[in-house]
C-alpha positions as CSV (number, residue, x, y, z in Angstrom):
1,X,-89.3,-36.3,-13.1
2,X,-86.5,-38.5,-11.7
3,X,-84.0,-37.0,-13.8
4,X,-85.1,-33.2,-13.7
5,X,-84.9,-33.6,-9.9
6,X,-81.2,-35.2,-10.3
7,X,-79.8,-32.6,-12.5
8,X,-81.3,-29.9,-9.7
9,X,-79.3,-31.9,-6.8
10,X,-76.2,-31.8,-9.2
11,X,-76.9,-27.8,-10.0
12,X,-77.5,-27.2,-6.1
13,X,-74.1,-29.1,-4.6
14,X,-71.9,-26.8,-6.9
15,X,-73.4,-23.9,-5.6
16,X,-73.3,-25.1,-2.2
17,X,-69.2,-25.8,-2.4
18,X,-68.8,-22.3,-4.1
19,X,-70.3,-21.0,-1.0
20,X,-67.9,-22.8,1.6
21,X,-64.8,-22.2,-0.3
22,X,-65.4,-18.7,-0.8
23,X,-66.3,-19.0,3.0
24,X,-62.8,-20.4,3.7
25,X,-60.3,-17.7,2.6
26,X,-62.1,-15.0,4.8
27,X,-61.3,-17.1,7.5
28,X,-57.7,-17.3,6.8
29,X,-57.7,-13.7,6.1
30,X,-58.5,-13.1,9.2
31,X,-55.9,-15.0,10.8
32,X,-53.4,-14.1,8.9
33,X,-54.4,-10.4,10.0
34,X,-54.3,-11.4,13.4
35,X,-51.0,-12.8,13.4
36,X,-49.5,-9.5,12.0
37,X,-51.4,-7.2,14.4
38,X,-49.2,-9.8,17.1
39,X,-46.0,-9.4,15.5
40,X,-46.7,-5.5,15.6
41,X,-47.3,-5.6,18.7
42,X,-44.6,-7.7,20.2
43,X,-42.1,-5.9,18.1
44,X,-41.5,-2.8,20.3
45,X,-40.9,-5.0,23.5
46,X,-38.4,-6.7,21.4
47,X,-36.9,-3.2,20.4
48,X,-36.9,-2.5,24.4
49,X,-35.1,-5.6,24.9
50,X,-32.4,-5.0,22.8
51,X,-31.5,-1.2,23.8
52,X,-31.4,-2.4,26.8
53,X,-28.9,-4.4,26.7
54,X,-26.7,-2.4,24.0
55,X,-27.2,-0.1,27.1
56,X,-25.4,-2.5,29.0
57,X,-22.2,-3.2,26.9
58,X,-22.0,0.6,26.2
59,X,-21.8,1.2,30.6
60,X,-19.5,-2.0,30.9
61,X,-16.9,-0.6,28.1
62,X,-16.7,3.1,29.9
63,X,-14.4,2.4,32.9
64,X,-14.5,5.5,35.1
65,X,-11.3,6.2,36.9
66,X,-10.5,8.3,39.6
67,X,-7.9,10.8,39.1
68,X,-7.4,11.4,43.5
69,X,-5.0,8.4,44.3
70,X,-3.0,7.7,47.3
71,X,0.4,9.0,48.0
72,X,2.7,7.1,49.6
73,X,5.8,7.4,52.0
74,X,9.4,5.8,52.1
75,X,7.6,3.1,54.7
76,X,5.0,1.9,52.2
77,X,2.3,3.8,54.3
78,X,-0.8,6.2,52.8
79,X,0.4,9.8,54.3
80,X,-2.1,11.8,51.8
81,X,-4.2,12.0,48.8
82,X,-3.3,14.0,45.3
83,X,-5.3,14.8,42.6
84,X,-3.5,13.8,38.6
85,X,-4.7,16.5,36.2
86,X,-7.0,15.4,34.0
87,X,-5.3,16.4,30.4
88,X,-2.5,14.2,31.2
89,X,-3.9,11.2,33.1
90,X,-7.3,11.2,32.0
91,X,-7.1,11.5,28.2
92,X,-8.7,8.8,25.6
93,X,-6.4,5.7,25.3
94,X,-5.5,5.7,21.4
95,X,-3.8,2.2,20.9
96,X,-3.1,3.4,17.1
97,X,-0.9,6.8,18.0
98,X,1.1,4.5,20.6
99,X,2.1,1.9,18.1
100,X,3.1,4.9,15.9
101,X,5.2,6.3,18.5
102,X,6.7,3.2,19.9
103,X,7.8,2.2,16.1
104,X,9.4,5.7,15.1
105,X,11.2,6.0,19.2
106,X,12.6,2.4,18.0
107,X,13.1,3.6,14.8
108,X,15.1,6.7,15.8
109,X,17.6,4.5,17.7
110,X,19.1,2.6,15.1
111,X,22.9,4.1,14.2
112,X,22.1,2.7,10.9
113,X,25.8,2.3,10.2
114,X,25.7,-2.0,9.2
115,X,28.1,-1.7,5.8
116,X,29.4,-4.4,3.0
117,X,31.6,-4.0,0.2
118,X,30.8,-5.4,-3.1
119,X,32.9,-7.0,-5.6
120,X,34.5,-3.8,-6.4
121,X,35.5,-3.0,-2.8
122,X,37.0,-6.5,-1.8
123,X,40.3,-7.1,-2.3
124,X,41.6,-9.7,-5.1
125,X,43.0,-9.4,-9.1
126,X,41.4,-8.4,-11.8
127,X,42.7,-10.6,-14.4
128,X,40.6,-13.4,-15.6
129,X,41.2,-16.4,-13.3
130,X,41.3,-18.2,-16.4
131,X,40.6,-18.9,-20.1
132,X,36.7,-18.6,-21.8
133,X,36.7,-22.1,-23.3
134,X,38.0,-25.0,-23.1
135,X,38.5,-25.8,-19.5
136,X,34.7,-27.4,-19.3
137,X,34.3,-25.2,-16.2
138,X,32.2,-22.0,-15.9
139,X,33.0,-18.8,-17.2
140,X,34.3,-16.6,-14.8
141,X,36.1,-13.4,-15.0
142,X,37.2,-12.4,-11.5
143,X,38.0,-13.7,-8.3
144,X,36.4,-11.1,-6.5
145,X,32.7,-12.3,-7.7
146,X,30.2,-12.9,-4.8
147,X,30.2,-16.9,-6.1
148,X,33.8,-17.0,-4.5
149,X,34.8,-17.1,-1.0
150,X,36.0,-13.6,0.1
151,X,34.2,-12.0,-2.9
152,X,31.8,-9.3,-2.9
153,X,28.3,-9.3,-1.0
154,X,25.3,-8.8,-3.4
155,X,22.5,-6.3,-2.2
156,X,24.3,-6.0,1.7
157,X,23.4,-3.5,4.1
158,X,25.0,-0.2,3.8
159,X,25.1,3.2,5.7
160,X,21.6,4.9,5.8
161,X,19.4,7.4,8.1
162,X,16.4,5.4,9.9
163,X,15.0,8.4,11.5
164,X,11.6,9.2,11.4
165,X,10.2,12.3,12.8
166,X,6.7,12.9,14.7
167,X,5.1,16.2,15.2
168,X,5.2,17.2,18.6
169,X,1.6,17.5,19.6
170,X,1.0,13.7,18.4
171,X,3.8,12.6,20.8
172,X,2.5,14.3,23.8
173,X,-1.0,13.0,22.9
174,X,0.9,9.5,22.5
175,X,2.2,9.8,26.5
176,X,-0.9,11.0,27.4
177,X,-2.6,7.8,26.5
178,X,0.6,5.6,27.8
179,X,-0.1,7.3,31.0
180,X,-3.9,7.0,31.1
181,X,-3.1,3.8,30.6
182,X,-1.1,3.1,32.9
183,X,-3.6,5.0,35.7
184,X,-6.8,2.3,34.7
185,X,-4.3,-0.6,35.1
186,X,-3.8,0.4,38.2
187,X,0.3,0.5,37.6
188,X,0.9,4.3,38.9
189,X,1.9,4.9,42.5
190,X,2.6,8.1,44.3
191,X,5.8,8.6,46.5
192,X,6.9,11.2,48.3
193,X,10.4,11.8,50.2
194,X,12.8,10.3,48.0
195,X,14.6,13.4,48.1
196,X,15.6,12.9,51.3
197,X,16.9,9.7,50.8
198,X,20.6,8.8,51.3
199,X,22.7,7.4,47.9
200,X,22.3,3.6,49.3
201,X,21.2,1.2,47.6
202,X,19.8,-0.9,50.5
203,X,17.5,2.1,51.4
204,X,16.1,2.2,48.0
205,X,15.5,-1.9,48.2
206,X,13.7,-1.2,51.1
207,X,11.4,1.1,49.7
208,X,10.6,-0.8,46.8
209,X,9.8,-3.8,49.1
210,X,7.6,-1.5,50.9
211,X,5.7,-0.4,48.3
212,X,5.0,-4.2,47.3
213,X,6.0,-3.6,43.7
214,X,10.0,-5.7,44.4
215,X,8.6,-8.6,42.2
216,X,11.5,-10.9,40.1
217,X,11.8,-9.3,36.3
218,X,9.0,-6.5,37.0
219,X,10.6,-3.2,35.3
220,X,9.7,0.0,37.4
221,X,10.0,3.8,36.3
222,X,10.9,6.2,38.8
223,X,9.6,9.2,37.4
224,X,12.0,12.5,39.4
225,X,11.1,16.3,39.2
226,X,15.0,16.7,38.4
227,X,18.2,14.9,38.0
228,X,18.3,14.1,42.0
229,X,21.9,12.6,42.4
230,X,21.4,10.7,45.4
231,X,18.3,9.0,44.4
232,X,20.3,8.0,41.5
233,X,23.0,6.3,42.9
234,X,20.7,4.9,44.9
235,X,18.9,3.0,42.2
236,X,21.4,2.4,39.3
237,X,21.9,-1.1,41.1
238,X,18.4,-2.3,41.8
239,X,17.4,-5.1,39.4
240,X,14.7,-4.0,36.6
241,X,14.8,-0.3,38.1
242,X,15.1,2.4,35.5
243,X,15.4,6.3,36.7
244,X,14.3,9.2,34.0
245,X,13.0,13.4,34.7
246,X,9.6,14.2,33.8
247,X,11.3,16.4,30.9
248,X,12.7,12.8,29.3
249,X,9.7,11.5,29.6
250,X,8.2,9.5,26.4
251,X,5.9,7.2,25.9
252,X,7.8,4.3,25.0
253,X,9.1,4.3,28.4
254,X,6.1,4.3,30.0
255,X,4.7,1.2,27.8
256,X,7.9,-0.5,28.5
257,X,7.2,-0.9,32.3
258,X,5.2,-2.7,34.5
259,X,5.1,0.3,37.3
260,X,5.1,4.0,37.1
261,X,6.7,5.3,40.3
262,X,6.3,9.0,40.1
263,X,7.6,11.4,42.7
264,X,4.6,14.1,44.0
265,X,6.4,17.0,43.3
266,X,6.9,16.0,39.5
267,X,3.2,16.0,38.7
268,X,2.8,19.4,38.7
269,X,6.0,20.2,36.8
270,X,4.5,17.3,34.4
271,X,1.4,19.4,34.0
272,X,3.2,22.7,33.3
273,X,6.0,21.2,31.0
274,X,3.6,19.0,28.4
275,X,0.9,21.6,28.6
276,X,-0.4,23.4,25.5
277,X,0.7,27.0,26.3
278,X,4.3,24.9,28.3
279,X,7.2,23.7,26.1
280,X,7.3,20.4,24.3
């Protein structure tokens, strides 16, 4: 009797343990569920979180600018408003057309006319300086090699055309962008009366102190409606002052200042000379 109730006992604990461990993964089912109904759930917050902030980047990289600016007189006073047309002064900045433009201006400025001569061009003999053998030295025939002093240059520079060529459209989109540019970094000014101004240099000092722009190596662009004479004289002599018409005007020029000074009464001929239907 003893042992038939043993061997139950030992038949009834294996049961018993079946029962709890099949007991146990249901329960970690069920957590595991759990956790992944949280995970769903927290997921779109997550996905709110991040647009929003993508939202933010995307309002701090859009600078608006305002195309009405000030317009200032010879005293360095506010004596009006003007509104810059938008094709020219508001266009998209495109930092890849303006290093194409700047390289072929620079490259179109080169006189390309750096020359050598060569060992046939220099003057010297042609006999053999002297025998093949015998002397223990190198062989050389001529004097005029480039191994000798006054002898030919090997692979020098010689005359040759640097000029590269840009379709018009792509450089007026090019100062376009210099002078959007230029408007967000708040490096334009407006002026008005300089035609009236006498062919002294003093007077045109004082305007540019005026202005607050007379700062120690700080280039400045007067930008004219026309080849005014007497604002000319009056500014060849100012230090880092540089004159040019709105019809000469490129953007190289424009990226190679610190301050566009542009007279009122050349935006408008600005708008009508690099407009689509103007010339180019």
């Amino acid at each position: 009797m003893a042992t038939k109730e043993v061997k139950q006992k030992e038949v009834k604990e294996p049961k018993a343990a079946r029962v709890s461990a099949a007991k146990k993964p249901v329960k970690t089912e069920a957590k595991t569920a759990t956790v992944k109904t949280k995970v769903v759930k927290a997921a779109p917050e997550a996905e709110k979180v991040v647009k929003k902030e993508a939202a933010v980047t995307v309002k701090t990289k859009k600078t608006t600018v305002s195309l009405t600016v000030d317009v200032y007189g010879l005293d360095g006073k506010v004596v009006g408003k003007v509104s810059l047309p938008e094709e020219v002064f508001g266009d998209k900045v495109n930092k890849k057309l303006l290093a194409q433009a700047v390289r072929v201006y620079l490259a179109n400025k080169r006189q390309g006319n750096a020359s050598t001569k060569t060992r046939g061009e220099v003057d010297g003999s042609t006999r053999k300086i002297y025998q093949q053998k015998g002397t223990g030295r190198a062989r050389h025939g001529s004097i005029r090699a480039p191994i000798f002093v006054k002898g030919g240059i090997v692979f020098g520079p010689k005359p040759r055309d640097y000029n590269l060529s840009l379709p018009k459209k792509m450089k007026r989109k090019a100062l376009f962008s210099a002078l959007s540019a230029k408007l967000r970094d708040g490096e334009v000014k407006i002026i008005s009366g300089l035609e009236t101004m006498k062919p002294k240099t003093k007077e045109f000092a004082a305007v540019i102190k005026n202005l607050e722009i007379a700062e120690k190596r700080r280039k400045v662009l007067v930008v004219v409606a026309a080849d005014l004479e007497s604002v000319k004289r009056a500014a060849r002599n100012v230090e880092g002052v540089s004159l040019t018409a709105t019809k000469r005007l490129n953007a190289y020029d424009v990226l190679n200042t610190k301050q566009l000074l542009i007279m009122k009464d050349s935006i408008s001929e600005m708008e009508k000379h690099f407009s689509e239907g103007g010339s180019k």
